[in-house]
C-alpha positions in Angstrom: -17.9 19.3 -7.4 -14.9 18.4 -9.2 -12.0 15.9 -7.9 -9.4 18.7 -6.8 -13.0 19.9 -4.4 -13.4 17.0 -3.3 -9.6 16.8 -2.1 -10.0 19.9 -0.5 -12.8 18.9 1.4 -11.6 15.4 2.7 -8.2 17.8 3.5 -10.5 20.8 5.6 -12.0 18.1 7.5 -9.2 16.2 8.7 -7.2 19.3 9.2 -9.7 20.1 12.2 -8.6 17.2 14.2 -5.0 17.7 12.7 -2.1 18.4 16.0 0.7 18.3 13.1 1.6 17.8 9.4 2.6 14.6 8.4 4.9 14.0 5.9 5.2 10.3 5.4 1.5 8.5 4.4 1.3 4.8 5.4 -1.0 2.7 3.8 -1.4 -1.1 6.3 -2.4 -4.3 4.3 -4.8 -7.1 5.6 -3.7 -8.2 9.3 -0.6 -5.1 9.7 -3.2 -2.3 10.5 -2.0 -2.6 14.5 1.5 -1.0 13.5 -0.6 2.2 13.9 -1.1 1.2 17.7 2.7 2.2 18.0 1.5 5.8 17.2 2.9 8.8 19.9 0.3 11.7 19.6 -2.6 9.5 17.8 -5.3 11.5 16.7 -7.8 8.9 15.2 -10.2 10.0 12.5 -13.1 7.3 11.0 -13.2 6.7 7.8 -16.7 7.3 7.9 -15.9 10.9 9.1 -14.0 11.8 6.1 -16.1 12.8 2.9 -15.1 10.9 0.2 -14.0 8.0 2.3 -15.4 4.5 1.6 -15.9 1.7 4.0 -13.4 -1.0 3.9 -15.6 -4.4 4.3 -13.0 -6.8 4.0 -11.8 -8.7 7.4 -8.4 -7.4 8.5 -8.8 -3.6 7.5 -10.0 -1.1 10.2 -11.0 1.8 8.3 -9.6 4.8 10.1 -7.2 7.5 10.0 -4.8 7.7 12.4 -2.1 10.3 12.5 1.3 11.1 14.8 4.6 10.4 15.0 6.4 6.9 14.2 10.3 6.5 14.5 9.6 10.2 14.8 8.7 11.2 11.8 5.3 12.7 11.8 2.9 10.4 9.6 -0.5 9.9 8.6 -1.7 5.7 9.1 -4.2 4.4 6.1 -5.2 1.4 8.6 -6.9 -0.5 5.9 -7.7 0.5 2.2 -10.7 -0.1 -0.8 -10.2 -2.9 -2.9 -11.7 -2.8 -6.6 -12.7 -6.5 -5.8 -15.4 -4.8 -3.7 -16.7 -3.0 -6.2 -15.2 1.0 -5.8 -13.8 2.5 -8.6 -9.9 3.0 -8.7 -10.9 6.7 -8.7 -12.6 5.6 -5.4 -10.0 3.2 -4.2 -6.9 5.5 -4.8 -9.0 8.9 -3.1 -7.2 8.4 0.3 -3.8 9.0 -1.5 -4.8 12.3 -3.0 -5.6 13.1 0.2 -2.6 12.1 2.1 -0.7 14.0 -0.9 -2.9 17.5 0.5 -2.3 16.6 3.9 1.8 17.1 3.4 2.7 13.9 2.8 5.3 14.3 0.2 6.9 9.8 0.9 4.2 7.0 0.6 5.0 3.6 2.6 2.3 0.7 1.0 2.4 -2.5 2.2 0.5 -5.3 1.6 -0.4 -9.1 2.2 0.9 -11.2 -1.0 1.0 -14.9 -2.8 4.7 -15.8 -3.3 5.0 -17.0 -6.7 8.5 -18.3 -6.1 9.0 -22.0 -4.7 12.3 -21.5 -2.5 10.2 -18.3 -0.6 8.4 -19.3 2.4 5.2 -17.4 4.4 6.3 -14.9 6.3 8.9 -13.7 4.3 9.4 -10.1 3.4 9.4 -8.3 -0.2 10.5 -4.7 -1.1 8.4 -4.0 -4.2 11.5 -3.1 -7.0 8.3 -3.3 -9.7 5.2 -3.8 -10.5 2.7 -5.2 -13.0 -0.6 -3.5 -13.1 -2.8 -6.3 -15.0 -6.1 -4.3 -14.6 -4.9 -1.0 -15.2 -3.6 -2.5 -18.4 -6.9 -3.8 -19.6 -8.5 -0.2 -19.1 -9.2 -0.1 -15.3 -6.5 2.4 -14.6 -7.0 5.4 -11.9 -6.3 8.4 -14.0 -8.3 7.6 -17.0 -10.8 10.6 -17.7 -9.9 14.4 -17.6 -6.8 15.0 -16.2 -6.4 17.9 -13.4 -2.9 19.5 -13.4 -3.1 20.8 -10.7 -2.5 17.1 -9.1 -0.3 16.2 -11.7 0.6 15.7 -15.2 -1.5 14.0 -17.9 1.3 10.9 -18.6 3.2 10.7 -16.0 6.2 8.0 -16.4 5.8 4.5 -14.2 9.6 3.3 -15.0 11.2 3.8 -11.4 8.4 4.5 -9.2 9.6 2.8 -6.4 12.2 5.6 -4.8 15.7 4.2 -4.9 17.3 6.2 -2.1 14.2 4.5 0.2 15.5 0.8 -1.4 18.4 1.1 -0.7 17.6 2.2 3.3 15.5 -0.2 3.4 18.0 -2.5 2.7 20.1 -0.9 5.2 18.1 -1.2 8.6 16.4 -5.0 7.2 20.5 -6.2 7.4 21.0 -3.9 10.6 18.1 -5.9 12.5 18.8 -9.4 10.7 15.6 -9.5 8.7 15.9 -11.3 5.3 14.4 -8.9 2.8 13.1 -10.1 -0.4 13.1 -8.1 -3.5 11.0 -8.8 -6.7 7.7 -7.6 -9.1 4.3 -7.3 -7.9 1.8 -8.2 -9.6 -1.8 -6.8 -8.9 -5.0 -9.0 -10.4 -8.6 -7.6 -9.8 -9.8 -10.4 -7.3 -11.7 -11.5 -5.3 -10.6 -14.9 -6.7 -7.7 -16.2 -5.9 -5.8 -17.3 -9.1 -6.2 -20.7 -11.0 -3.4 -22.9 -11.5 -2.5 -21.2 -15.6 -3.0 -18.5 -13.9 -0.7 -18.5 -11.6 2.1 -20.2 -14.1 1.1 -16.8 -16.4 2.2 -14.9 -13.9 5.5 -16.1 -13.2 5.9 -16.1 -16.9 5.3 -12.6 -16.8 8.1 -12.1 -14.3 6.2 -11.5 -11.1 7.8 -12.3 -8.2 4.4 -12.0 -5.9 0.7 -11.2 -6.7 -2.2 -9.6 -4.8 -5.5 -7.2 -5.4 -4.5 -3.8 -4.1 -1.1 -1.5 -4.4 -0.8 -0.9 -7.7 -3.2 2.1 -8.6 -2.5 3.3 -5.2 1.7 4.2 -6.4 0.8 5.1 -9.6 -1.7 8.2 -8.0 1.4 8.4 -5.5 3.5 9.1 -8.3 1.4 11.1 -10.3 1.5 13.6 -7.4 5.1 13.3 -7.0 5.5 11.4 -3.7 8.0 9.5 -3.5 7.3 5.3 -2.9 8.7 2.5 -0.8 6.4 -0.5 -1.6 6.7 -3.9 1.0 4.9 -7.0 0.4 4.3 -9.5 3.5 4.3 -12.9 1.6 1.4 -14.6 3.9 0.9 -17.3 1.2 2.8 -19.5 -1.5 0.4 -19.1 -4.6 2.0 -22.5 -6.1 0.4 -23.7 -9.2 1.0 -27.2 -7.6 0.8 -26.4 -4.0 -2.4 -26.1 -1.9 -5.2 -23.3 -2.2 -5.0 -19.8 -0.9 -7.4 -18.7 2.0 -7.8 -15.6 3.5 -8.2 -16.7 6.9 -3.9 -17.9 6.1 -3.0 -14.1 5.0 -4.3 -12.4 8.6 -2.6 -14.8 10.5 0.6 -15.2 8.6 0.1 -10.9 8.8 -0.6 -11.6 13.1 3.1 -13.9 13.2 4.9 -11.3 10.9 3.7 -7.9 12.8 6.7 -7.4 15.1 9.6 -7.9 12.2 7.2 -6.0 9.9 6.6 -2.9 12.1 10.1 -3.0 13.4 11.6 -2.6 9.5 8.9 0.5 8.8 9.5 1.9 12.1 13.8 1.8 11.2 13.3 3.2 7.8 11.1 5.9 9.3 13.7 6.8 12.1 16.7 7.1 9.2 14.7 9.4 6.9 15.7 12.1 6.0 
């Protein structure tokens, strides 16, 4: 069975349980996977239902399905995601987005939990994604290496603006309208689980990343290569200092826990203002 089957069959299955089609895919980092609690009309589907599916094991990630209407727009909730880090391919971490792209879902919302790499940022702060930096893409780990399908898009599709500009520049809109600082800057994605050493982390900044984490990257550039369009948000939940103190991950899901309201209130206004 080829991928485009496979697609298909993760689609059929859902599209039982289906009540509508969404049209905007959501995709929760570590500790924001309750914004799907918010859900009118939730119809919850296991990941484990779903072929294709994996099994998030990381703490913070749900592994479920859940689709209705937020800021009524009708969407489909990826409440946690695979991480390479745990040993899926990207073909296998970035499945769920071909699927959200078969489902209807022509916008893709990704958010995540990130290290600021910037001193004057603080935890808790927000971060539209205006770039990003995909280290292991670049040394060969990249989702769309191997036969390309056209039918889900073209062999080289471009990466320079990926993240939707008419989405910016709303989100920009409703983070002023509800006094929410928003950030802006380049993410950078590393494979994990590790978090980075010291060089690394001054590399990085050297590079001109703004923020780094292990997910987000591979998941836009399958966005993209379907032609969705992409808003990406990072929740800085730590300050990934060079000099400062180390990362844990039991910091990111609370800093996520303190940020939820502000978070779900800024996707919740950019979904209401769609159009």
């Amino acid at each position: 069975m080829d991928v485009y089957d496979r697609i298909e069959q993760a689609r059929a299955r859902i599209a039982e349980r289906l009540t509508l089609t969404p049209r905007v895919g959501l995709i929760l980092g570590s500790g924001l996977g309750a914004l799907a609690d918010a859900l009118e009309q939730a119809v919850v589907v296991p990941y484990r239902d779903i072929p294709g599916f994996q099994q998030p094991k990381v703490a913070g990630h749900r592994g479920e399905l859940a689709m209705g209407r937020l800021g009524g727009q009708p969407v489909a909730v990826l409440r946690g995601r695979f991480h390479f880090y745990e040993g899926y391919t990207m073909q296998e971490v970035t499945f769920p987005v071909r699927v959200l792209r078969a489902l209807g879902c022509d916008t893709l919302i990704v958010t995540n939990a990130a290290g600021g790499l910037r001193p004057d940022w603080q935890v808790g702060d927000m971060m539209r994604i205006s770039d990003q930096i995909f280290l292991p893409g670049m040394a060969g780990h990249h989702p769309l290496i191997g036969p390309n399908d056209e039918r889900l898009g073209p062999r080289f599709p471009a990466m320079v603006g990926a993240f939707d500009d008419e989405l910016a520049a709303l989100a920009r809109v409703v983070a002023a309208e509800q006094g929410t600082p928003l950030r802006e800057g380049v993410y950078c994605m590393v494979a994990g689980p590790s978090f980075e050493s010291a060089a690394e982390l001054r590399l990085l900044r050297a590079l001109g990343a703004d923020a780094v984490g292990m997910s987000t990257a591979p998941e836009v550039i399958v966005a993209r290569h379907g032609g969705m369009r992409v808003l990406g948000l990072s929740l800085i939940t730590n300050l990934a200092l060079p000099d400062g103190p180390p990362a844990n991950h039991e910091e990111v899901l609370a800093a996520g826990e303190q940020a939820r309201p502000r978070f779900a209130a800024l996707i919740q206004g950019v979904l209401a203002r769609m159009t």
